[in-house]
N, C-alpha and C positions, 0 to 999 in steps of 0.2 A: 504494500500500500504506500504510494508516495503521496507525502504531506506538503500541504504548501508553509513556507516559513511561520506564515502566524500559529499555522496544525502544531507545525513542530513546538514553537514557546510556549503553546497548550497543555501537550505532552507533557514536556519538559518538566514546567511547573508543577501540574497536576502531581506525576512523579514523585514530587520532591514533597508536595504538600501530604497527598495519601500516604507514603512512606512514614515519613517526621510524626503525621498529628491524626493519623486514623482516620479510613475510607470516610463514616459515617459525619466524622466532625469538620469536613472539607463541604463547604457547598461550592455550586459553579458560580455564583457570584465572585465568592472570593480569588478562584482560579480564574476566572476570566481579568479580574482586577490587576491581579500579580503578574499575569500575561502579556495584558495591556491590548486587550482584545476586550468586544463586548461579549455576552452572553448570545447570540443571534452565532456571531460569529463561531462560538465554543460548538452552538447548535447544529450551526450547518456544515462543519466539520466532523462533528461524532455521530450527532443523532441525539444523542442520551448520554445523561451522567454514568449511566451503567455499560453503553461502548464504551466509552473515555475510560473508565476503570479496567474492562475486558482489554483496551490498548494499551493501558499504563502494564498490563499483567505483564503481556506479551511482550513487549520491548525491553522487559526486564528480566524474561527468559532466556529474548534472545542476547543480552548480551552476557548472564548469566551460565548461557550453555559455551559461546565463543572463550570466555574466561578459561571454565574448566576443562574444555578440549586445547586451549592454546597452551593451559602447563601442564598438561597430557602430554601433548603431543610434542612438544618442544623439548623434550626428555627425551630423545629418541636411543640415546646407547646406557640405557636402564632396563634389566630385566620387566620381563611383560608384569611380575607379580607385582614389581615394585612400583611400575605404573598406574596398576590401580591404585594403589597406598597415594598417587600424588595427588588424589582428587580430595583429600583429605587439606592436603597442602593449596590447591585451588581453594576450600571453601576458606581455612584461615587466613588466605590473601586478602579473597573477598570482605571475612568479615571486617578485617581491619580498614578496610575502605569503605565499602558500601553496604553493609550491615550492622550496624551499631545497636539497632530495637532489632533485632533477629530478620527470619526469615520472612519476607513479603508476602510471601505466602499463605503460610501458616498465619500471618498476621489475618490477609486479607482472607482467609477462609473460615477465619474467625468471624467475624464481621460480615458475612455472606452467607446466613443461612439457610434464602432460598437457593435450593437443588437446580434450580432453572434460569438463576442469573449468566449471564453470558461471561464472568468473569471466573465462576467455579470449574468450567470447562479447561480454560486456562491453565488454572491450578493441575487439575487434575493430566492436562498432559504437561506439565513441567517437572510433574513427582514421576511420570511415564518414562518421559524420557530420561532419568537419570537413573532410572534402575535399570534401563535398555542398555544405556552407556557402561553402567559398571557390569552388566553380564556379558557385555563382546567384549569387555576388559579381562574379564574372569575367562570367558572361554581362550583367548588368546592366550593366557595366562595358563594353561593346561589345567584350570580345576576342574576336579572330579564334576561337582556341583555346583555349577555356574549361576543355576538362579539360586542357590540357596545363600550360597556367599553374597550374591548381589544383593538379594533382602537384607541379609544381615549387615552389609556392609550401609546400604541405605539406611537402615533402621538407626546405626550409629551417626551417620551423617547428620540428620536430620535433631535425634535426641542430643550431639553434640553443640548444635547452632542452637537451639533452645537454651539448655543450660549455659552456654559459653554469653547468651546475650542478656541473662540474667543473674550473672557474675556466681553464681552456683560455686562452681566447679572452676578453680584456677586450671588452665590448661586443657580444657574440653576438649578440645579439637585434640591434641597431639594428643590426649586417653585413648579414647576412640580411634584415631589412628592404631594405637600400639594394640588394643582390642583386636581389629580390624587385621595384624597380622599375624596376630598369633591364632587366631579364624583358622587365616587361608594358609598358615604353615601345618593346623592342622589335616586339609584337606589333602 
């Protein structure tokens, strides 16, 4: 979908605003204001506060999957097992830049709980695709059980970014990492 400049400082904002201060306590007034657009304009752009939300998801997927395949893949003379262990190392990059209230996700699915918003679709394939990505990680990897590690290994992912954004747990992320391979050394 290509955005015209003003789509994009909609985006943008919205973005910035839903992340920071929660889907529900953002209206498009205020996004339209911060934007420097009117609401007409926010309108004819999305449609609905609730495209705008489904778009904020998505753009935040996609730069969230480019992330974690870019220090995947830039790894390239590291064992296959070890490669998966880096996506542990992608999400603590992440957090320390673009996660500081947890996962967007999780956040916005909180907050989402009609079944038939166009923004829980979102959610639901961004948790898709990272458990796709760590079982061709695992299968390359020669594990025995490629989706059972990839569950486990998601399962750590996810309960690591939780606890690591609510200061729980010093060092979530690298726990769960060292969880994570002492898994797949049993496999």
């Amino acid at each position: 979908m290509t955005l015209t400049p003003a789509a994009e400082r909609v985006l943008e904002v919205a973005g910035k605003l839903f992340y920071d201060n929660g889907i529900h306590a953002v209206g498009v007034e205020a996004i339209a204001n911060e934007a420097n657009v009117t609401k007409k304009t926010l309108y004819d752009r999305f449609g609905s506060k609730d495209a705008l939300i489904a778009q904020y998801l998505r753009r935040r997927d996609e730069r969230w999957r480019e992330h974690v395949v870019r220090v995947v893949e830039q790894r390239t003379r590291m064992t296959p097992t070890r490669r998966l262990l880096l996506v542990f190392d992608a999400l603590e990059e992440w957090m320390a830049t673009e996660n500081p209230r947890g996962c967007a996700f999780v956040n916005a699915q909180a907050e989402l709980p009609d079944a038939g918003h166009p923004g829980r679709e979102v959610i639901r394939e961004q948790k898709q695709w990272l458990l796709d990505y760590l079982r061709t990680l695992a299968r390359e990897a020669g594990i025995r059980n490629p989706r059972k590690i990839a569950t486990s290994v998601l399962l750590l992912l996810e309960g690591a970014t939780v606890t690591a954004s609510l200061g729980v747990v010093p060092g979530a992320v690298g726990n769960a990492k060292e969880v994570a391979k002492q898994l797949i050394e049993l496999n």
